[in-house]
C-alpha distance (Angstrom), angle and dihedral (degrees) to the residues before:
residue distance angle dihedral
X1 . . .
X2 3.63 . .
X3 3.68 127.1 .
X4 3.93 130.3 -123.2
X5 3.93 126.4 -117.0
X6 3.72 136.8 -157.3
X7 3.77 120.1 -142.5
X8 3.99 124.1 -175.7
X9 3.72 114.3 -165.5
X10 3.88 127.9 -163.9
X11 3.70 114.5 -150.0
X12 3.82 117.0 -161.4
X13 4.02 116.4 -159.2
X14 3.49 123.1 -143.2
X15 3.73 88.7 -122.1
X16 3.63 149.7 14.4
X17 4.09 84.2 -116.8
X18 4.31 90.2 44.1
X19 3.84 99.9 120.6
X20 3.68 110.6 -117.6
X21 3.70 96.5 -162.8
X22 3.58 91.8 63.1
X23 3.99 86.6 44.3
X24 3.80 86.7 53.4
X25 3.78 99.4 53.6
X26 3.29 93.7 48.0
X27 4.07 94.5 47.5
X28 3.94 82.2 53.1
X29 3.67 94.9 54.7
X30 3.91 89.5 49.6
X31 4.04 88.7 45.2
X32 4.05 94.9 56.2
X33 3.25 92.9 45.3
X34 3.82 91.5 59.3
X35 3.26 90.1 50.3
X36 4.06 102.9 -105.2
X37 3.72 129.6 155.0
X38 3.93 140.1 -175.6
X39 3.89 81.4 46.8
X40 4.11 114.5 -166.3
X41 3.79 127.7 -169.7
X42 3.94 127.5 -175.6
X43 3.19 135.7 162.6
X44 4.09 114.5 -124.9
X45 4.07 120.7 -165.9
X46 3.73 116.0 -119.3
X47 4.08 109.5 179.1
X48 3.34 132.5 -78.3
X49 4.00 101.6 39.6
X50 3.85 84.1 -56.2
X51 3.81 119.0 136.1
X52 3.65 126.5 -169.6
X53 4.23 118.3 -143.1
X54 4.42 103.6 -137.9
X55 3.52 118.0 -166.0
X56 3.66 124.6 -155.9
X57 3.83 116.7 -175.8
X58 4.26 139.5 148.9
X59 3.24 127.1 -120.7
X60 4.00 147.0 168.7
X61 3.76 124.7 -81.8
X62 3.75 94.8 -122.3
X63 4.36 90.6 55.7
X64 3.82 104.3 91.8
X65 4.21 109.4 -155.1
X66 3.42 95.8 -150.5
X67 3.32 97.2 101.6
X68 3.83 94.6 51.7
X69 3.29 93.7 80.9
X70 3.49 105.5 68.0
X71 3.80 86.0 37.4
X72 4.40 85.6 58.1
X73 3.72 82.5 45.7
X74 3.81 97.4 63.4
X75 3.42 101.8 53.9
X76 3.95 104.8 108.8
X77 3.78 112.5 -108.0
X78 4.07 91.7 28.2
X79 3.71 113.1 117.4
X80 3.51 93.3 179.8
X81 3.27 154.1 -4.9
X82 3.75 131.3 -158.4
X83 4.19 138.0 174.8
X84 3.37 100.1 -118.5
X85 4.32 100.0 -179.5
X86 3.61 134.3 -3.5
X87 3.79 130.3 -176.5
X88 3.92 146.2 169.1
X89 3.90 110.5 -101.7
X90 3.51 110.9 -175.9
């Protein structure tokens, strides 16, 4: 039987005007099609007017998130993107 996994993702916008909606939808698209559930955006201030997009989501044991972050990276308007905490959940 195969296990469950946290991921937390920090999202980095280009600029402090970079609309994070837009960030978010597309994040969401990317997070279905890995196969994540329980999905959780918020936005978290930086400095400066910036705000970073994190993304908290489950998943199975046998997905591997590496790959996610180049995916996060692509979106237009993302500078970066950056696993922030993982962790076992059942």
């Amino acid at each position: 039987m195969a296990g469950i996994n946290g991921a937390k993702f920090k999202l980095m916008p280009e600029s402090p005007e970079t609309n994070l909606q837009e960030i978010e939808k597309k994040a969401r698209k990317i997070i279905e099609e890995f196969g994540g559930n329980n999905k959780e955006y918020s936005i978290e201030p930086i400095a400066f007017g910036l705000k970073a997009l994190i993304v908290f989501f489950f998943y199975p044991d046998d997905k591997n998130t590496e790959k996610l972050v180049d995916k996060f990276e692509k979106i237009p308007g993302v500078a970066s993107a950056q696993l922030i905490d993982m962790r076992k959940i059942a």
